[in-house]
CHARMM internal coordinates of N, CA and C (Angstrom, degrees):
IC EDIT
DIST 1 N 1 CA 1.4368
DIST 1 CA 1 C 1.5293
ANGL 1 N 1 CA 1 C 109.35
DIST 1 C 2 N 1.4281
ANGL 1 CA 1 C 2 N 125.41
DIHE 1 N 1 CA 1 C 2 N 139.53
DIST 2 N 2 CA 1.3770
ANGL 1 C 2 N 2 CA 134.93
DIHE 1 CA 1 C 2 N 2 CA -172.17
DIST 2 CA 2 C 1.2086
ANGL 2 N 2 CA 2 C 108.51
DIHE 1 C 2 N 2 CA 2 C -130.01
DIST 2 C 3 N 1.4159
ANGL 2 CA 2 C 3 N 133.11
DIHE 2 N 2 CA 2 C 3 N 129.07
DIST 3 N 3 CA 1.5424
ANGL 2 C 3 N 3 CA 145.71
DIHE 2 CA 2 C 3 N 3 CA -167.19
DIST 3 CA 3 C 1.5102
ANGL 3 N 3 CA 3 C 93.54
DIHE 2 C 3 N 3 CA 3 C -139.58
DIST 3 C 4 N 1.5938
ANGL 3 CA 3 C 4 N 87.03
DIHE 3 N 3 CA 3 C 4 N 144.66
DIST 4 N 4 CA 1.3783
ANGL 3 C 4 N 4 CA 119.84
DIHE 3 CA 3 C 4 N 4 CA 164.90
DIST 4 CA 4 C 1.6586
ANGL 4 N 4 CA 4 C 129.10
DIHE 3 C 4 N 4 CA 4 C -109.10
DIST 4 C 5 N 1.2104
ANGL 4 CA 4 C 5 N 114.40
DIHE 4 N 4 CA 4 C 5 N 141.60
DIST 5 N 5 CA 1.1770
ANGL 4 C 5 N 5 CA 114.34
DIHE 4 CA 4 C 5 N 5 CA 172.80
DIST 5 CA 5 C 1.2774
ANGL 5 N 5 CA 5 C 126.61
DIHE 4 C 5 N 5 CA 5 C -145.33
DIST 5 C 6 N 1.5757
ANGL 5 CA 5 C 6 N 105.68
DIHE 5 N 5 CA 5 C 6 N 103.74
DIST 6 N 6 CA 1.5867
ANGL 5 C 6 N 6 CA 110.62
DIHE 5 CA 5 C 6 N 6 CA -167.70
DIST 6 CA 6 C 1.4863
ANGL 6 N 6 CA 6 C 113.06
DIHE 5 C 6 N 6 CA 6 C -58.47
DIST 6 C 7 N 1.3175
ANGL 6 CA 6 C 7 N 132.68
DIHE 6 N 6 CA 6 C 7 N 174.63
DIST 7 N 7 CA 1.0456
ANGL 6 C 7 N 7 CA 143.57
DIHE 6 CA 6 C 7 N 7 CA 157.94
DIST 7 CA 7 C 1.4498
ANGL 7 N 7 CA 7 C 117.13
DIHE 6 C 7 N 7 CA 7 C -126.96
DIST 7 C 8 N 1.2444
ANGL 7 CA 7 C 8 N 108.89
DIHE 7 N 7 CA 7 C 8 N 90.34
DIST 8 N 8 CA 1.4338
ANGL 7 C 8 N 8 CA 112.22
DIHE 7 CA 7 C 8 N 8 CA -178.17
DIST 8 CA 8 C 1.5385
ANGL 8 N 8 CA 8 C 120.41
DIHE 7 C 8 N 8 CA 8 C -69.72
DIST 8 C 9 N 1.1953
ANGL 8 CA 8 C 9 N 118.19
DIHE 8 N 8 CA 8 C 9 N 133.70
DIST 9 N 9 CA 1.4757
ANGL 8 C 9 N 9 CA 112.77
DIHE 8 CA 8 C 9 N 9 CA 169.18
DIST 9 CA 9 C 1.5103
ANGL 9 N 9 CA 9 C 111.43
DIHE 8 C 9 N 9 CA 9 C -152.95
DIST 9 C 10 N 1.7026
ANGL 9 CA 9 C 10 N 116.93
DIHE 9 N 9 CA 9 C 10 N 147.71
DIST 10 N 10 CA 1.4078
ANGL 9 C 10 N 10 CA 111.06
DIHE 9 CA 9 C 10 N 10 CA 177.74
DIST 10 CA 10 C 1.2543
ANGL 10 N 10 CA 10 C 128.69
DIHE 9 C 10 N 10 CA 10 C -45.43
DIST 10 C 11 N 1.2321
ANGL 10 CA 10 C 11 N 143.35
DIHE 10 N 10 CA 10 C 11 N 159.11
DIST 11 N 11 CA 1.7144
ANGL 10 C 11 N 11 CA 134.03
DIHE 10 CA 10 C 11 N 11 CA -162.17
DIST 11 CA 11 C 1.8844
ANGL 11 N 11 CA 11 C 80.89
DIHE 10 C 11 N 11 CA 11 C -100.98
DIST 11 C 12 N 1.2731
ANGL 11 CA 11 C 12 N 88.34
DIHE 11 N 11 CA 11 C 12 N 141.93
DIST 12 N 12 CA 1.6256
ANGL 11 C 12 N 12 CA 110.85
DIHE 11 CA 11 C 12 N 12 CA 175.00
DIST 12 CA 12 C 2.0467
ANGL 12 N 12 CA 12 C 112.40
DIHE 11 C 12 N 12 CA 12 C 73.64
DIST 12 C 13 N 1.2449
ANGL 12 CA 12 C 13 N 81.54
DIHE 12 N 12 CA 12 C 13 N 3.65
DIST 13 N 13 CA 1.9241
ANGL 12 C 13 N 13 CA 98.42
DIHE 12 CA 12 C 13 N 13 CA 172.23
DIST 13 CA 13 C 1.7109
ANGL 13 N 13 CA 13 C 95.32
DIHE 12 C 13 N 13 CA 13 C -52.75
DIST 13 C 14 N 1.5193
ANGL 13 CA 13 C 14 N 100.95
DIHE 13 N 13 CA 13 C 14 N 137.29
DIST 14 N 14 CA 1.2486
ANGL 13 C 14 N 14 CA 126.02
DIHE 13 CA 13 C 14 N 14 CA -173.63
DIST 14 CA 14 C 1.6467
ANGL 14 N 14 CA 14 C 116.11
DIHE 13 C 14 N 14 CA 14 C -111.78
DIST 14 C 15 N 1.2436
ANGL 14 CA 14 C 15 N 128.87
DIHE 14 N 14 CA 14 C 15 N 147.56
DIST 15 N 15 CA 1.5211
ANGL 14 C 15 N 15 CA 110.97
DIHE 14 CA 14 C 15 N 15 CA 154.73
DIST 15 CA 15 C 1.0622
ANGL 15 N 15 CA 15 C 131.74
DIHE 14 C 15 N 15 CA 15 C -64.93
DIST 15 C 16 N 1.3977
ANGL 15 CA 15 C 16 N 121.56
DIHE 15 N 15 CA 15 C 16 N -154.18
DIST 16 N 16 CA 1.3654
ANGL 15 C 16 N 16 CA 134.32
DIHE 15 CA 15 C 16 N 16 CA 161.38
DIST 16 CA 16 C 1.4745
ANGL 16 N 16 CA 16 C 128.04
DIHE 15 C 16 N 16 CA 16 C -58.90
DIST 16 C 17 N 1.7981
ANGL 16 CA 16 C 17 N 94.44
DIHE 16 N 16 CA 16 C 17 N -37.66
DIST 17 N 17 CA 1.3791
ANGL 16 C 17 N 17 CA 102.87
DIHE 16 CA 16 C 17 N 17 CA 172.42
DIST 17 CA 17 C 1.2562
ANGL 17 N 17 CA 17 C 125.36
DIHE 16 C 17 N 17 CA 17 C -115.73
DIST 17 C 18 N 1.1206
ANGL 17 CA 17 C 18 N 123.17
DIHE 17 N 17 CA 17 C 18 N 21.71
DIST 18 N 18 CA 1.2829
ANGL 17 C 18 N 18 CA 151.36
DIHE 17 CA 17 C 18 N 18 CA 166.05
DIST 18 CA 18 C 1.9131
ANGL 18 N 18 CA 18 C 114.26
DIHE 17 C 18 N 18 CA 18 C 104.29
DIST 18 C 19 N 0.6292
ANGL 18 CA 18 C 19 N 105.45
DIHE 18 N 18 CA 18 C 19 N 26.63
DIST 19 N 19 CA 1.3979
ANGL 18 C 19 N 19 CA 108.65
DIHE 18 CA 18 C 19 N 19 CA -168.85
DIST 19 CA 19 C 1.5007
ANGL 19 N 19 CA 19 C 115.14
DIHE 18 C 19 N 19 CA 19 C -104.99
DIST 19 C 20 N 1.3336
ANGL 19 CA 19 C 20 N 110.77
DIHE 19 N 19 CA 19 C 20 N 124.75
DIST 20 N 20 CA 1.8002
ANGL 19 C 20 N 20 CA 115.16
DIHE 19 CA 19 C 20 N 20 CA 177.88
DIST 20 CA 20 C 1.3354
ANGL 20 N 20 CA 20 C 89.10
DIHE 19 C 20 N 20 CA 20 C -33.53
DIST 20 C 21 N 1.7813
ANGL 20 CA 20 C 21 N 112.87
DIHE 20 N 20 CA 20 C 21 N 135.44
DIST 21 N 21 CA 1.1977
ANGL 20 C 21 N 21 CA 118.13
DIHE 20 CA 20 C 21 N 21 CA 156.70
DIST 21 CA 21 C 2.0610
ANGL 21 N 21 CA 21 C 117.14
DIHE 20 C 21 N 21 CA 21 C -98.59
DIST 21 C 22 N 1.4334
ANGL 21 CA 21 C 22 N 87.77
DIHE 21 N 21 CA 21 C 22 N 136.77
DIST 22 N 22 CA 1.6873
ANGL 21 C 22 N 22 CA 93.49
DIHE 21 CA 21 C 22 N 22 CA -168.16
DIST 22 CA 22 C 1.4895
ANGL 22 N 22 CA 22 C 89.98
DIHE 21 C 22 N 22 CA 22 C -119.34
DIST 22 C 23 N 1.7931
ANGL 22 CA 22 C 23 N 92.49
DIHE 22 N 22 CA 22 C 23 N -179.42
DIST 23 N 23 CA 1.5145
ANGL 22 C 23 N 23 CA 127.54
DIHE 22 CA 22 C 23 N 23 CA -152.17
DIST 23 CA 23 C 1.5070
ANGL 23 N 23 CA 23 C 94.66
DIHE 22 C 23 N 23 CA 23 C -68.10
DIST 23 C 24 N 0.8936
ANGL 23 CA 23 C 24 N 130.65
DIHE 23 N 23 CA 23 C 24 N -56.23
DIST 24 N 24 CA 1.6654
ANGL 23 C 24 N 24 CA 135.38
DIHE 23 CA 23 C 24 N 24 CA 177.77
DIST 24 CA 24 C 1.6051
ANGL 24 N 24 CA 24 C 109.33
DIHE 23 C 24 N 24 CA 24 C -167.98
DIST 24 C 25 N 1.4769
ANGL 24 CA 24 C 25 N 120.69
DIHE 24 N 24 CA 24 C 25 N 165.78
DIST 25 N 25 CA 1.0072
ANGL 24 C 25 N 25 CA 117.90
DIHE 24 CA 24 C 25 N 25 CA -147.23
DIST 25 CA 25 C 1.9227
ANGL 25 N 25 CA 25 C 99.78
DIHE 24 C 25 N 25 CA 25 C -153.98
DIST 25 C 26 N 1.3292
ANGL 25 CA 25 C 26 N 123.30
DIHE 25 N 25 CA 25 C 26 N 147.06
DIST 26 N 26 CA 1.3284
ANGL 25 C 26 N 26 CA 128.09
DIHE 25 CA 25 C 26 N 26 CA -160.15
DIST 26 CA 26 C 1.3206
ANGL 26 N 26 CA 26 C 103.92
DIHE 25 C 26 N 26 CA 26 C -137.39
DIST 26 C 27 N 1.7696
ANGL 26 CA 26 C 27 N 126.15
DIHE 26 N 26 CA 26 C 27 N 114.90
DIST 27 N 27 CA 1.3501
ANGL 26 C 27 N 27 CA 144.01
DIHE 26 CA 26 C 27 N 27 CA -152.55
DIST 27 CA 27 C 1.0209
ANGL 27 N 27 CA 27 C 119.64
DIHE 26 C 27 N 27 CA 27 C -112.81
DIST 27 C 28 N 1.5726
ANGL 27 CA 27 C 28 N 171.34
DIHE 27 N 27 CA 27 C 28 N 120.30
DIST 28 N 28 CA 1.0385
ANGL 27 C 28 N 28 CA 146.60
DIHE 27 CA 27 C 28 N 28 CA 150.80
DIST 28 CA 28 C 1.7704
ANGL 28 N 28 CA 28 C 103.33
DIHE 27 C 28 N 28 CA 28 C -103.58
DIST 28 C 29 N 1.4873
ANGL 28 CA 28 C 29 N 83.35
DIHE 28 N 28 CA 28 C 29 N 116.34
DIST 29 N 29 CA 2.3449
ANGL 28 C 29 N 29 CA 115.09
DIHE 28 CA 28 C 29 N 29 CA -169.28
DIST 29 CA 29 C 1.2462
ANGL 29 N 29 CA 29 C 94.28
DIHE 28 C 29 N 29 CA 29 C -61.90
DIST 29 C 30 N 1.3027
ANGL 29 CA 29 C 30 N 149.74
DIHE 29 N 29 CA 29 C 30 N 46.37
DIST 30 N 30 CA 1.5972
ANGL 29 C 30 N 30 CA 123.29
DIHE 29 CA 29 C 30 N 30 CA 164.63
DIST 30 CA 30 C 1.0631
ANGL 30 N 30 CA 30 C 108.96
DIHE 29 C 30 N 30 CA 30 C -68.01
DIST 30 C 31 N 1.4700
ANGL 30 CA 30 C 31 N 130.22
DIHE 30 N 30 CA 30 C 31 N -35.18
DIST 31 N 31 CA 1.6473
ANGL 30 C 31 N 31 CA 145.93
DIHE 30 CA 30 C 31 N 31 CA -127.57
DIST 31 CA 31 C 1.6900
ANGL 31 N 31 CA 31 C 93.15
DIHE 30 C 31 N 31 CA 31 C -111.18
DIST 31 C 32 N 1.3243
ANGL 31 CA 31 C 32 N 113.24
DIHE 31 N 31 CA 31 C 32 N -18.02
DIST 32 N 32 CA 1.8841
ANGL 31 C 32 N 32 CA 118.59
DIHE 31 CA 31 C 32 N 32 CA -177.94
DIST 32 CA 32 C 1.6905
ANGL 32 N 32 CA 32 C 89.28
DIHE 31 C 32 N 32 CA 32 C -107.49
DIST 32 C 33 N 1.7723
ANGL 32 CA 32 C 33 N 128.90
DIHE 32 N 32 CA 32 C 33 N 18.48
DIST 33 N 33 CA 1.9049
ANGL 32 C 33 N 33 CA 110.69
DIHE 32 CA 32 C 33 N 33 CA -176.20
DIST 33 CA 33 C 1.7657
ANGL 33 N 33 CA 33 C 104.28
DIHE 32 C 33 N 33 CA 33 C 62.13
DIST 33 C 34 N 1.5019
ANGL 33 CA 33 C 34 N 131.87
DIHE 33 N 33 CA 33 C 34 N -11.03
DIST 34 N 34 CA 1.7135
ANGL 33 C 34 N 34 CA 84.55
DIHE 33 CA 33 C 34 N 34 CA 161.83
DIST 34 CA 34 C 2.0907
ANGL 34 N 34 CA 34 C 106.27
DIHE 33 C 34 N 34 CA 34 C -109.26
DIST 34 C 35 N 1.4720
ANGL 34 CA 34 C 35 N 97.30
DIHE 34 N 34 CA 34 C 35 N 107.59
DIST 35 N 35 CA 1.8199
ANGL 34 C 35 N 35 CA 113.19
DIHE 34 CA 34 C 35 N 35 CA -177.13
DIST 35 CA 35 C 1.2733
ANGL 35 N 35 CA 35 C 100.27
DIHE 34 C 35 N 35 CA 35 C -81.52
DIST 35 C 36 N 1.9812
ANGL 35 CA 35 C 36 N 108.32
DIHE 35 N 35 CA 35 C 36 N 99.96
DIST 36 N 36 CA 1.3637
ANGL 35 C 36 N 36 CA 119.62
DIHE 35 CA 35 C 36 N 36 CA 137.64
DIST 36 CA 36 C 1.9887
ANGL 36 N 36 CA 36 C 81.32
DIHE 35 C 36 N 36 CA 36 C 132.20
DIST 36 C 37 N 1.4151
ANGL 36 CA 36 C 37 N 119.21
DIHE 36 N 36 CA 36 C 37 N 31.79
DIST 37 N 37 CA 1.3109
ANGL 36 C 37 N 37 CA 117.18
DIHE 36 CA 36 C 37 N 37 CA -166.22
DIST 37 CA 37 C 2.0236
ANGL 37 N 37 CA 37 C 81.41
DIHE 36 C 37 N 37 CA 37 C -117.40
DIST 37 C 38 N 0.9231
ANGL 37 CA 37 C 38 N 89.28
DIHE 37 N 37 CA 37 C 38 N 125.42
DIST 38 N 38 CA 2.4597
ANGL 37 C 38 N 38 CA 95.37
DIHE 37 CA 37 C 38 N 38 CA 176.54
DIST 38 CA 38 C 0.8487
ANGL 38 N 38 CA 38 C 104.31
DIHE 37 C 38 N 38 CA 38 C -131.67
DIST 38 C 39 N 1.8312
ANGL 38 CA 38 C 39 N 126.45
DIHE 38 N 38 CA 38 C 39 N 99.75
DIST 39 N 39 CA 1.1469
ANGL 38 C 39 N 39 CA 150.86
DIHE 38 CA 38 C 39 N 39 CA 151.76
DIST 39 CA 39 C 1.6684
ANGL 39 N 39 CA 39 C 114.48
DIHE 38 C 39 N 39 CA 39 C -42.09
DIST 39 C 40 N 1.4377
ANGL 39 CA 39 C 40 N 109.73
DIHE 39 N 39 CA 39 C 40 N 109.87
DIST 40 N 40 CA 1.5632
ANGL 39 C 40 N 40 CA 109.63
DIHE 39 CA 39 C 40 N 40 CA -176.51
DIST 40 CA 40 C 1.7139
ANGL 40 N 40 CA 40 C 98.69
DIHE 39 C 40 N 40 CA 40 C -113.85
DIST 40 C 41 N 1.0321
ANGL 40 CA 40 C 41 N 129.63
DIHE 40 N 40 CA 40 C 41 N 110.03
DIST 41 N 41 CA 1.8387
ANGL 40 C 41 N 41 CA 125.38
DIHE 40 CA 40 C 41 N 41 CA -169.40
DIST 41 CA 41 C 1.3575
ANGL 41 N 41 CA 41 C 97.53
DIHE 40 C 41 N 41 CA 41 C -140.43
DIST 41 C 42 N 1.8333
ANGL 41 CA 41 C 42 N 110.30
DIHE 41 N 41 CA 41 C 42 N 154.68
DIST 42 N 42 CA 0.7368
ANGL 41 C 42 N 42 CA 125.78
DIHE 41 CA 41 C 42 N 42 CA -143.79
DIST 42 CA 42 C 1.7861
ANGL 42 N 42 CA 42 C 152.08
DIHE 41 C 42 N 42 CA 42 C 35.78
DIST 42 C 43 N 1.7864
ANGL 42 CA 42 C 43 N 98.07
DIHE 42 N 42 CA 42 C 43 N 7.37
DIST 43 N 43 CA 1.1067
ANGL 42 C 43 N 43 CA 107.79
DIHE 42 CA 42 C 43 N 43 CA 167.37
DIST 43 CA 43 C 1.4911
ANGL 43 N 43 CA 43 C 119.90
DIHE 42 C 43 N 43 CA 43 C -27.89
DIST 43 C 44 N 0.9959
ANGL 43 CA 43 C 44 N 137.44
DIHE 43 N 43 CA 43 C 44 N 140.76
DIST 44 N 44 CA 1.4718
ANGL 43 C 44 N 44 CA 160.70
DIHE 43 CA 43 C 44 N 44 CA -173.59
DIST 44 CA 44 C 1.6005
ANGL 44 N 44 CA 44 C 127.79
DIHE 43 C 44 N 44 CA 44 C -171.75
DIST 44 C 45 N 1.5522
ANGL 44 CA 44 C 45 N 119.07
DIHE 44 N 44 CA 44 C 45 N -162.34
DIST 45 N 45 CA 1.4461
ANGL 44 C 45 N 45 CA 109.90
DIHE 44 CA 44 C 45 N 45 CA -170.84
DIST 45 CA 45 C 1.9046
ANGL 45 N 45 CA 45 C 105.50
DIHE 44 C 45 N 45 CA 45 C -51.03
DIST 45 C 46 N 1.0168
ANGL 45 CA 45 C 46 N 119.40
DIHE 45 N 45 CA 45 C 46 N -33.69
DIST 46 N 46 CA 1.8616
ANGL 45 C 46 N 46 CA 107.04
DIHE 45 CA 45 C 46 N 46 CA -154.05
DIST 46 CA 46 C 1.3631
ANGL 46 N 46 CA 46 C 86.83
DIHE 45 C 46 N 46 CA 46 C -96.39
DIST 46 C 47 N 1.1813
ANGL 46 CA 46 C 47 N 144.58
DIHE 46 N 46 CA 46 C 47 N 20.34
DIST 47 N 47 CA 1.3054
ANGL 46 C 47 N 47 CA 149.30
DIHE 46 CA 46 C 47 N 47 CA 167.51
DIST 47 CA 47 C 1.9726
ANGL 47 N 47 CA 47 C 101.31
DIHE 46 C 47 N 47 CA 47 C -101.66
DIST 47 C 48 N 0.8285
ANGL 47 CA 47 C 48 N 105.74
DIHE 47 N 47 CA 47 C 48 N -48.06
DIST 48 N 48 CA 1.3924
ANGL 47 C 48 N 48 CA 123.51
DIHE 47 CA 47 C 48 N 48 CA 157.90
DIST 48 CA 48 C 1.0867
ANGL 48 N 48 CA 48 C 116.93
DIHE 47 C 48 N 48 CA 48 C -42.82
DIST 48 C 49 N 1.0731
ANGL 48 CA 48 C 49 N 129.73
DIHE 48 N 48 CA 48 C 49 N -80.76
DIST 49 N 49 CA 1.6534
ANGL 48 C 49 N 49 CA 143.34
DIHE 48 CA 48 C 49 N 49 CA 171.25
DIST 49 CA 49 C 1.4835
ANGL 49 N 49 CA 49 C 109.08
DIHE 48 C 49 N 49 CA 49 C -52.80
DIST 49 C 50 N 1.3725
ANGL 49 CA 49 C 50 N 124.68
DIHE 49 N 49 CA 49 C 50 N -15.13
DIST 50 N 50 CA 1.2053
ANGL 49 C 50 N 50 CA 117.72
DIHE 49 CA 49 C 50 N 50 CA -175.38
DIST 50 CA 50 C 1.7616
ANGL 50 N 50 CA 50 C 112.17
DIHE 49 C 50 N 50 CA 50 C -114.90
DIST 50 C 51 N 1.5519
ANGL 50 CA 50 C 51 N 116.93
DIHE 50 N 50 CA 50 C 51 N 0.92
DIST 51 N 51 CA 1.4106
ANGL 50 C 51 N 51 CA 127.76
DIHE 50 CA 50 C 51 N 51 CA -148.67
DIST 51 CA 51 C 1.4436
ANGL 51 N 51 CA 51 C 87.70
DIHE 50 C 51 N 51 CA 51 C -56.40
DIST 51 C 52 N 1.4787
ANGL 51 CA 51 C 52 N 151.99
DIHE 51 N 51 CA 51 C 52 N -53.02
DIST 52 N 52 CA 1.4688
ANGL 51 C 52 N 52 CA 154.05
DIHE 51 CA 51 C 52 N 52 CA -125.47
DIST 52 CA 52 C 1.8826
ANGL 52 N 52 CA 52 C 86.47
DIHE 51 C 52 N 52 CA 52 C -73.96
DIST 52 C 53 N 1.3891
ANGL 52 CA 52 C 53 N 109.08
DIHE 52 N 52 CA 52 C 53 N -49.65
DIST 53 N 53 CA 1.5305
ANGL 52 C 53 N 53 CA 126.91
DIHE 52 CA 52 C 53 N 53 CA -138.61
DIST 53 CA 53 C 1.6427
ANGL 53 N 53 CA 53 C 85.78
DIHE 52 C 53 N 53 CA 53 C -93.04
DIST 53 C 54 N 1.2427
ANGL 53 CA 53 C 54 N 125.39
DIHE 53 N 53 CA 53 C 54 N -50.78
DIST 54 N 54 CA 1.4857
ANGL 53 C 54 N 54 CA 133.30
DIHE 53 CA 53 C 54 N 54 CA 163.98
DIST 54 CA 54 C 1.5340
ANGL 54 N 54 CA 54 C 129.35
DIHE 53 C 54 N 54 CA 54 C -35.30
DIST 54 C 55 N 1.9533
ANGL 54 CA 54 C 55 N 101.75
DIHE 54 N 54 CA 54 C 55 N -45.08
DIST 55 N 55 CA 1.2294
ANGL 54 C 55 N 55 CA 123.88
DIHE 54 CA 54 C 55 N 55 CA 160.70
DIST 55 CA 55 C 1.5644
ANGL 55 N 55 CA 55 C 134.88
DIHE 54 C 55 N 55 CA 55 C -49.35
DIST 55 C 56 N 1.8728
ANGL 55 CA 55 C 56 N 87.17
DIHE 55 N 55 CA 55 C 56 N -47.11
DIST 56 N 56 CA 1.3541
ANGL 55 C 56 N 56 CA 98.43
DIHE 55 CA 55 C 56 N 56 CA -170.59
DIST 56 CA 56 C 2.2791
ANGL 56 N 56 CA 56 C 102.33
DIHE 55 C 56 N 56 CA 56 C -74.28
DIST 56 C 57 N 1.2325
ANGL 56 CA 56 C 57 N 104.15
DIHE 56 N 56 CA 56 C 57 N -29.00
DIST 57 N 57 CA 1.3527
ANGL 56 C 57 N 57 CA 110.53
DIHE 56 CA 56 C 57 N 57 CA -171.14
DIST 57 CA 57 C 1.5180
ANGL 57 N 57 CA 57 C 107.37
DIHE 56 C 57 N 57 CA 57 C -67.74
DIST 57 C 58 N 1.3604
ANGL 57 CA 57 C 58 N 115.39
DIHE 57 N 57 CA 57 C 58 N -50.65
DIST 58 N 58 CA 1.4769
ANGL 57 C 58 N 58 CA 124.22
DIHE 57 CA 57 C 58 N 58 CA 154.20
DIST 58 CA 58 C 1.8107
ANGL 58 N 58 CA 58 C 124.73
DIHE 57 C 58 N 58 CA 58 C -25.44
DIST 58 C 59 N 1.4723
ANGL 58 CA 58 C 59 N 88.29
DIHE 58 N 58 CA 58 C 59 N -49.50
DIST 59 N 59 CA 1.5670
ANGL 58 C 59 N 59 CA 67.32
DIHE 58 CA 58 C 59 N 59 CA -177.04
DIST 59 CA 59 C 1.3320
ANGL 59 N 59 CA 59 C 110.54
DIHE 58 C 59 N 59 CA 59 C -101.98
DIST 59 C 60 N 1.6306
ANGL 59 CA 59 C 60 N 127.67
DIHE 59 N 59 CA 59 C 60 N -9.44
DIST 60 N 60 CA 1.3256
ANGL 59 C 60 N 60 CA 114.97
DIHE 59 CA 59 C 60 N 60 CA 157.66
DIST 60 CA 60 C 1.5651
ANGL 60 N 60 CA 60 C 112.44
DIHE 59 C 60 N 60 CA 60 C -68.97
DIST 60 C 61 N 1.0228
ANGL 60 CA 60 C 61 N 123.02
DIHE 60 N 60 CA 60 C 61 N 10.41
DIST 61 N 61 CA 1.3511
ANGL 60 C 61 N 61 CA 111.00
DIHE 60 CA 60 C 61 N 61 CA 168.51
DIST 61 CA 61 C 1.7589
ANGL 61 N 61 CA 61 C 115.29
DIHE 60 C 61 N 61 CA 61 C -90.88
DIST 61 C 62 N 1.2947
ANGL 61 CA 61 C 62 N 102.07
DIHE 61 N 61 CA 61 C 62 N -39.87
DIST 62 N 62 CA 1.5584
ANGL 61 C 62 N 62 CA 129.79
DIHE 61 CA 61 C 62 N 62 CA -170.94
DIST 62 CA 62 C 1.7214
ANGL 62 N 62 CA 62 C 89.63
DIHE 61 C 62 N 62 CA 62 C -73.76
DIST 62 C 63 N 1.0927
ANGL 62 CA 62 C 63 N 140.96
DIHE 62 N 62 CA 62 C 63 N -14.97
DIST 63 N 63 CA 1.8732
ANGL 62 C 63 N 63 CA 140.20
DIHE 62 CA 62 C 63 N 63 CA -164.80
DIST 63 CA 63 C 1.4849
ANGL 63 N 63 CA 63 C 77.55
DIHE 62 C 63 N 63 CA 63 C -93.46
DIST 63 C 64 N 1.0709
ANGL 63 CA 63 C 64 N 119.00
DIHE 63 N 63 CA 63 C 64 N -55.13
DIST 64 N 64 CA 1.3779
ANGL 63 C 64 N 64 CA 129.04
DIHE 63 CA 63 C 64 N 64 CA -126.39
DIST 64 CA 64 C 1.6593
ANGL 64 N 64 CA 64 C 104.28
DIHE 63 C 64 N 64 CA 64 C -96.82
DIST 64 C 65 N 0.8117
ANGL 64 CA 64 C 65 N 104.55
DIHE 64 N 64 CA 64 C 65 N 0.86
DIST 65 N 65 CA 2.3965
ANGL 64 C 65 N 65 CA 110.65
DIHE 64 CA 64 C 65 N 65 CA -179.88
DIST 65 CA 65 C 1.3096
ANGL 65 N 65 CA 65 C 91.94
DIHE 64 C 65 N 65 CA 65 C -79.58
DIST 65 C 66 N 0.9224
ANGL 65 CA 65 C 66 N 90.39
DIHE 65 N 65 CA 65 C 66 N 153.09
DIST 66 N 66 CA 1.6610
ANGL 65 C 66 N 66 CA 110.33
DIHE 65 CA 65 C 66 N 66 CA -165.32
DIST 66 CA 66 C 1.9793
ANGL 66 N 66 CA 66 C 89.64
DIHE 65 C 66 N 66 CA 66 C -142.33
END
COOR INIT
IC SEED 1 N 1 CA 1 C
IC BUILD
């Protein structure tokens, strides 16, 4: 069995800090002191569907800390 669950939000809905808020979002913390820590949140289905392309960004991120 497969379920959906929309996430409704107003069109042009903003965050906290003003920023289009999206589906989930992928961090690498040097800039908050923890270097080599990659915040992956709100992962869900299109995180899923996207893991190959997600993967590949991951580890050019992880090459790439300085």
């Amino acid at each position: 069995m497969m379920t959906y669950r929309p996430k409704w939000q107003a069109s042009g809905q903003k965050s906290r800090r003003g920023e289009p808020i999206r589906d989930f979002y992928i961090k690498e913390e040097s800039e908050r002191g923890y270097r080599g820590f990659i915040n992956l949140v709100g992962m869900e289905s299109p995180g899923l569907t996207s893991c190959l392309a997600i993967g590949n960004y991951i580890y050019n991120l992880v090459i790439n800390i300085k």
